[in-house]
C-alpha positions, -999 to +999 in steps of 0.1 A: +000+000+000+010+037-006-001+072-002-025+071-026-051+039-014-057+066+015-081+092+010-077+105+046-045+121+064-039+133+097+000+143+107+009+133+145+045+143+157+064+115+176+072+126+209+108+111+228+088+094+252+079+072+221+114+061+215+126+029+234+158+015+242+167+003+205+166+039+192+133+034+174+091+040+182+081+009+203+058-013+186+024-005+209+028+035+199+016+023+164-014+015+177-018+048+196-014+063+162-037+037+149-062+050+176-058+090+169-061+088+133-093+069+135-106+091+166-099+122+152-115+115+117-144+103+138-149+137+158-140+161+132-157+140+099-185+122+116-195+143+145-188+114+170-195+132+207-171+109+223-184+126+261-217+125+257-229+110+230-255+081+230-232+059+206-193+050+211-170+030+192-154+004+209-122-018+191-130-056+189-098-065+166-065-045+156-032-055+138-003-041+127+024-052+100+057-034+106+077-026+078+099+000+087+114+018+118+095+054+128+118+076+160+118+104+173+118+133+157+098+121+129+063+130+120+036+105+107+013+111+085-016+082+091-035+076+063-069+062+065-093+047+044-126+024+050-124-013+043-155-024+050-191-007+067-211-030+080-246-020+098-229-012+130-194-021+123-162-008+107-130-021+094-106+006+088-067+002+068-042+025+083-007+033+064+020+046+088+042+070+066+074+090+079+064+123+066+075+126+026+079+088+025+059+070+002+061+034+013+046+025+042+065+022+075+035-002+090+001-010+074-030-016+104-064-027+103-086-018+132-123-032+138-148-007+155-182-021+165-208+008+173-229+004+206-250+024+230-234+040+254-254+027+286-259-009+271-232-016+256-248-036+227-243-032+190-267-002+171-268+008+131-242+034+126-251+071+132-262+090+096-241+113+098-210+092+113-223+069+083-219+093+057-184+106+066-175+069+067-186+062+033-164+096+021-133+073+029-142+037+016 
């Protein structure tokens, strides 16, 4: 995968904290940029009210291929792009690239399932979270 399967872009600077001991970002930072990417597309696209809202996302499944070593002071731009929409579901693609890169430093996938907030049982996708999800597939 490159740049160009992802229709969505969101640029997160590494911090040192991210670093470990080999010189490189540790493997479960990924997934924190996994997480962001997803989140913030959620809140800014699809109107997700993460405090009070009656629906929330919750991750069921996540993976990450590593293909290349992110550090500190890079910054990331995480791609995103919709994989498949299911009635109360989501399976994203995430492309880690260091910033001007074009190959992928780590490819994700990331499963959302939609439920109420008080219940915690699956519900049909919000319209308009829906239609900001369907910009990106």
């Amino acid at each position: 995968m490159d740049r160009t399967t992802f229709p969505h872009f969101h640029a997160i600077t590494t911090r040192w904290k991210d670093n470990d001991v080999y010189g490189h970002v540790n493997n479960v930072e990924y997934y924190s940029f996994f997480d962001t990417v997803i989140n913030e597309f959620l809140i800014r696209a699809g109107r997700l009210d993460i405090h009070g809202g009656p629906v929330i996302g919750l991750c069921v499944e996540s993976q990450c291929t590593f293909k290349a070593s992110l550090a500190f002071p890079d910054t990331v731009d995480a791609g995103l792009r919709v994989a498949k929409l299911g009635n109360s579901s989501v399976t994203y693609e995430i492309g880690l690239f260091r910033s001007g890169d074009s190959a992928a430093a780590a490819i994700g996938r990331f499963v959302h399932v939609f439920v109420d907030r008080e219940h915690r049982r699956p519900v049909p996708l919000p319209d308009e979270l829906r239609t900001a999800l369907e910009g990106i597939a």
